[in-house]
N, C-alpha and C positions, 0 to 999 in steps of 0.2 A: 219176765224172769220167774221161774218157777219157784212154790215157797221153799224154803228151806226147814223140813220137820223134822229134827233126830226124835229116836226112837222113845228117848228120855221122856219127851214132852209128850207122845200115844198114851203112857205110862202114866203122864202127870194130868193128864187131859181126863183119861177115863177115872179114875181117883175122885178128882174133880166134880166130875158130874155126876159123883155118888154122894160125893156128900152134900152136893146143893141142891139132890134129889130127894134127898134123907133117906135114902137107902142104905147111909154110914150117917146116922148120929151124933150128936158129943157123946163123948167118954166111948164110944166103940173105938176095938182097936183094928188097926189099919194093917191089911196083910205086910208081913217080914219083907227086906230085902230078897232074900229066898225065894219066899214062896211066890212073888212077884216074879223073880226072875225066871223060875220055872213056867209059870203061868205063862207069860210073854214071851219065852223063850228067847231072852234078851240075858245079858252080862248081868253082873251084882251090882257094877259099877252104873249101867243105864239103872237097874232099879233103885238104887242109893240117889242120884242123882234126882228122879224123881221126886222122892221123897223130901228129900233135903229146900226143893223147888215151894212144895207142901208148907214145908216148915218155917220158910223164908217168910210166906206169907199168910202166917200163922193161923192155917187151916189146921196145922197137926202138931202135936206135942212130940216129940222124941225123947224117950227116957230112957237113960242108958239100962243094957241089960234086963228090960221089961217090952220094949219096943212102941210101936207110933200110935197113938190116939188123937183121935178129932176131937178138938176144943173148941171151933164155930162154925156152923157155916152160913153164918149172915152176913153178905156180902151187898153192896151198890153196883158193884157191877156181875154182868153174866159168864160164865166159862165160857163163851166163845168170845168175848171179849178178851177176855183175861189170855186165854190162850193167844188168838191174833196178836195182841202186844207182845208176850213174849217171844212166838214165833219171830216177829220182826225185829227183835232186838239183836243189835250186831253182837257174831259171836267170836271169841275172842280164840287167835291161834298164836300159840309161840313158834317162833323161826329163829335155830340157832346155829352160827355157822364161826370158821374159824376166824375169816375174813372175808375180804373180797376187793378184786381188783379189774382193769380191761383186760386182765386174761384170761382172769374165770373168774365168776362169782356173780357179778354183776350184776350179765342177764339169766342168773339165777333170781337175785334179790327183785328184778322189775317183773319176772314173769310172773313169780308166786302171789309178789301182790298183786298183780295186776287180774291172774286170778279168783285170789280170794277176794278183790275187790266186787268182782262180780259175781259173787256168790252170797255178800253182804258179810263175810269176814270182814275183822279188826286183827291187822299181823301188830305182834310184839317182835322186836327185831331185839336180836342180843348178839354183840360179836366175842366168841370165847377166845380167842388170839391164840388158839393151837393149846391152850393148858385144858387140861381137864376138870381142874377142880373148877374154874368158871361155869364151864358146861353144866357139870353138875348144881352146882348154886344157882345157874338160868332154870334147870328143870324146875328147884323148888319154887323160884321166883314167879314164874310161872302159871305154876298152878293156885299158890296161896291168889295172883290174880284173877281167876277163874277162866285158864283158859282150856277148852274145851279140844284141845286136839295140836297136836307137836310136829313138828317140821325138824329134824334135826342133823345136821351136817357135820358128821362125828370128828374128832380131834384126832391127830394121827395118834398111835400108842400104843401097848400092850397094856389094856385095863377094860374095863367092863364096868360100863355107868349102869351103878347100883340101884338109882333112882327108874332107871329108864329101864331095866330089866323088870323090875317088880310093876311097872307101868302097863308093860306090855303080857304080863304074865296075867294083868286084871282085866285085857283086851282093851287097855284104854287107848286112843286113836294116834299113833306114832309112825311117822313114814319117815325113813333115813333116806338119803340121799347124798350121793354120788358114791357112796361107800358102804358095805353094812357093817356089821359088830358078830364076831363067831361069839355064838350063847345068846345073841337074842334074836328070838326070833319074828322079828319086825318084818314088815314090808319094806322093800326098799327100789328107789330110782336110779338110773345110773348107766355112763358108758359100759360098753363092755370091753374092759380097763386090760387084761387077757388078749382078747383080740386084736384092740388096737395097736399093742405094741407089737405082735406078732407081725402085722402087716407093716406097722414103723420101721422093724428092724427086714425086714423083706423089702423093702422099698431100697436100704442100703446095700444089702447084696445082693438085689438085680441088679445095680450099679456098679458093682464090682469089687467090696468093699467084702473083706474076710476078714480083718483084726479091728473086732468091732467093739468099743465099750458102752457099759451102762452106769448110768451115777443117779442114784436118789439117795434118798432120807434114810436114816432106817427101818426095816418093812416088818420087823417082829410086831404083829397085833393089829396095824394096818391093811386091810382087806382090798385096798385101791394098788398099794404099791407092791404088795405081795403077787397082786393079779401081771401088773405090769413085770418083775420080775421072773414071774414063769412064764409070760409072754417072751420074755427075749431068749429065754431057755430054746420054747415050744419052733421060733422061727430059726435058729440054727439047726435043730434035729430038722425039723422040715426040709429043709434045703441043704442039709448037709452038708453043713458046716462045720466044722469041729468049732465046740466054745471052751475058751481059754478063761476059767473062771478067776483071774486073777486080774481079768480087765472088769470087774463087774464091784463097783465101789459105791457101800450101802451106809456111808457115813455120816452124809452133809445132813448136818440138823439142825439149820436156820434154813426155809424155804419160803421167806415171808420176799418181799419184789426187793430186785438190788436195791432199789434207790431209797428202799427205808430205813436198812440194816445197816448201809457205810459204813459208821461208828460200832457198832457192837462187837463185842468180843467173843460170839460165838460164828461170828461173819470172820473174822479172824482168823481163828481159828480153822473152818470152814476153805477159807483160801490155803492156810498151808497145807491137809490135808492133798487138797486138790492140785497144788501145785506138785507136792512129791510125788501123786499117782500120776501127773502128767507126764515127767520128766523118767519117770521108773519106766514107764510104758511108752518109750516113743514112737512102737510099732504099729500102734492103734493110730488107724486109719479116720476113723468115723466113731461119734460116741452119740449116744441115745439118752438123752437130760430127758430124766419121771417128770420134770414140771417144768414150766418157761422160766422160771428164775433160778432155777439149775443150768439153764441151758445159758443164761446171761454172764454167769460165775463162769461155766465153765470157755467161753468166749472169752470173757477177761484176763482167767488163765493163759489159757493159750496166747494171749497180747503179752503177757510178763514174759514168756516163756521164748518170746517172737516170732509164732509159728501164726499164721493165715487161716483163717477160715475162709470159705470150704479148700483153700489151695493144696493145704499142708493135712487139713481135720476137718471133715464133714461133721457137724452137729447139728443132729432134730431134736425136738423136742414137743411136749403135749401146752397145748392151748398158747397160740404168739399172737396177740393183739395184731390190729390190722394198722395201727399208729405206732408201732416198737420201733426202737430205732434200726433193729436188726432184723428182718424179715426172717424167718425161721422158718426150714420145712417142718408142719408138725401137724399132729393129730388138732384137728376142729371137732369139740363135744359141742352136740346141739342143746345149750342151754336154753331156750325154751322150748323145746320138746319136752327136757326135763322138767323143768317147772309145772309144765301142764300135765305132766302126766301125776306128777307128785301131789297136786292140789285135788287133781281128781277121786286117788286114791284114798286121801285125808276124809274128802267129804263121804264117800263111799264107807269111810270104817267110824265115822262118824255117826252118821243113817245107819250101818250097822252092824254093831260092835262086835259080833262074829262072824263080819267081813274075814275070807279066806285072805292068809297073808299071801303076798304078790312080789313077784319077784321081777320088773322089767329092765329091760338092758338097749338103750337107747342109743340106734346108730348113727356112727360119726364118719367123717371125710377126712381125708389126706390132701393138705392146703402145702404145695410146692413154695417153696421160700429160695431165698439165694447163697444156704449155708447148707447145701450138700451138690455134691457133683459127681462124675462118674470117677472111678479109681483107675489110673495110670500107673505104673512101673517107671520109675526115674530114671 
């Protein structure tokens, strides 16, 4: 396995063997974060990083608003020493996601480490459970740990992590995945969330099906489900269909798996919503669940209501476990595709910090299930 040298340490290396040259003395001062980064044509953030490496092991003094001076450099051991240790030392990533279950998340969580394990990463794993303010408090958490590069699987919402914009605005290493965030401008992994549904809901009306609905969460500031909603737009204008936007219900705001939620009151809540748009709408043929535990709710709907799946209501839905109790037609994200490609990106803006940002869009398959069938006339 190849070593693994971010830019940080070329930086802290040559530093190094100036002062255990004596070509940097005690009391000389030590070029700026700046003038480094210029010199190196590297971030502020690789060259602070540097320095701070310096400091750690009290080769340099740092004083605030005067800048960095060499205080010794008599060492027992030699910079190629010194370096080989550090190079070898695991380096620490944070990975934050909302949750994760057999329908998606999973073989997010096993790929990435299994990745980074072979890269000699250390994942920090932190679940925000869909709140933001978590997220945000994992970023700081985080970093006061010294982790050197983020993984992060954004919370659905209309807000903007404040910590992770200013992050990414210092180039510091942050890949988003399955989703991005509008305003920051990250690298990001991910189905192409758009297309998929485009071909979901194509899939129901090559079957015959014309009074189609769609039910997710809601899509203000969400970039995943926003993409999925102009997806099912994009596949009636295609095939021309008129869309009745009054089957298209952007409400349900518990998407965590049925079987966790039973009790709660926003699951509750969530079921009457969906029972009245069932019962208002009984012309709707076929509905399109944003997520598999949309698509579980709205199944058990339809059993309150007494109406059959796929007899009476075809329902697909994205990512159905291959042990559900329901087999679902539904979109399959290639989650280790994604992981690998996200871990690779991390170590790339890691090596180097003005790594162009990356945009991949990672393709999926339509896995046929026994809850859609072709549409009849009674």
């Amino acid at each position: 396995m190849a070593t693994f040298n971010p830019l940080y340490l070329k930086v802290y290396n040559l530093l190094l063997n100036q002062i255990r040259s004596g070509k940097l003395k005690q009391g000389d001062k030590v070029p700026s974060e700046k003038e480094l980064a210029d010199l190196f044509e590297v971030s502020r953030i690789t060259s602070k990083k540097a320095l701070d490496l310096l400091s750690e092991e009290n080769y340099i003094e740092r004083i605030q608003g005067k800048g960095s001076f060499v205080i010794h450099s008599d060492t027992a051991i030699d910079a190629s020493y010194s370096a080989k240790q550090d190079s070898s030392k695991r380096h620490l990533i944070g990975f934050i996601l909302p949750g994760f279950d057999e329908s998606y998340g999973i073989g997010l969580v096993k790929g990435i480490e299994k990745g980074c394990s072979e890269l000699g990463f250390t994942i920090l794993l932190k679940l925000s459970y869909g709140r933001k303010e978590i997220e945000e408090q994992a970023v700081n958490d985080f970093l006061d740990m010294g982790a050197e590069g983020l993984i992060v699987f954004p919370v659905h919402g209309e807000h903007v992590n404040n910590k992770l914009l200013e992050l990414v605005s210092k180039n510091f290493p942050v890949v988003l995945i399955d989703r991005f965030i509008k305003g920051i401008p990250a690298s990001f992994v991910c189905t192409d969330h758009r297309r998929a549904t485009v071909e979901l809901t194509n899939h129901l009306i090559k079957m015959g099906h014309r009074e189609i609905g769609f039910i997710s969460p809601p899509s203000e500031g969400t970039t995943a489900i926003e993409e999925r909603v102009t997806g099912f737009h994009i596949a009636h204008s295609e095939q021309g269909v008129k869309l009745n936007r009054d089957y298209i219900l952007t409400e349900i705001k518990n998407s965590m798996p049925i079987h966790e939620i039973t009790e709660s009151h926003v699951f509750k809540e969530d079921n009457m919503i969906l029972d009245n748009f069932l019962k208002k709408h009984r012309s709707i043929t076929a509905i399109v669940a944003c997520e598999h535990s949309i698509g579980e709710q709205v199944a058990a709907g339809l059993s309150r209501l007494g109406r059959r799946m796929p007899d009476d209501v075809s329902v697909v839905c994205f990512d159905s476990p291959e042990n559900s109790r329901i087999q679902f037609t539904h979109i399959k994200q290639d989650e280790q595709s994604i992981a690998i490609k996200t871990v690779n990106l991390l170590k790339e803006k890691m090596l180097d910090s003005d790594f162009a940002v990356q945009q991949i869009f990672i393709p999926h398959t339509i896995i046929e299930g026994k809850t859609a069938k072709a549409f009849s006339m009674k």
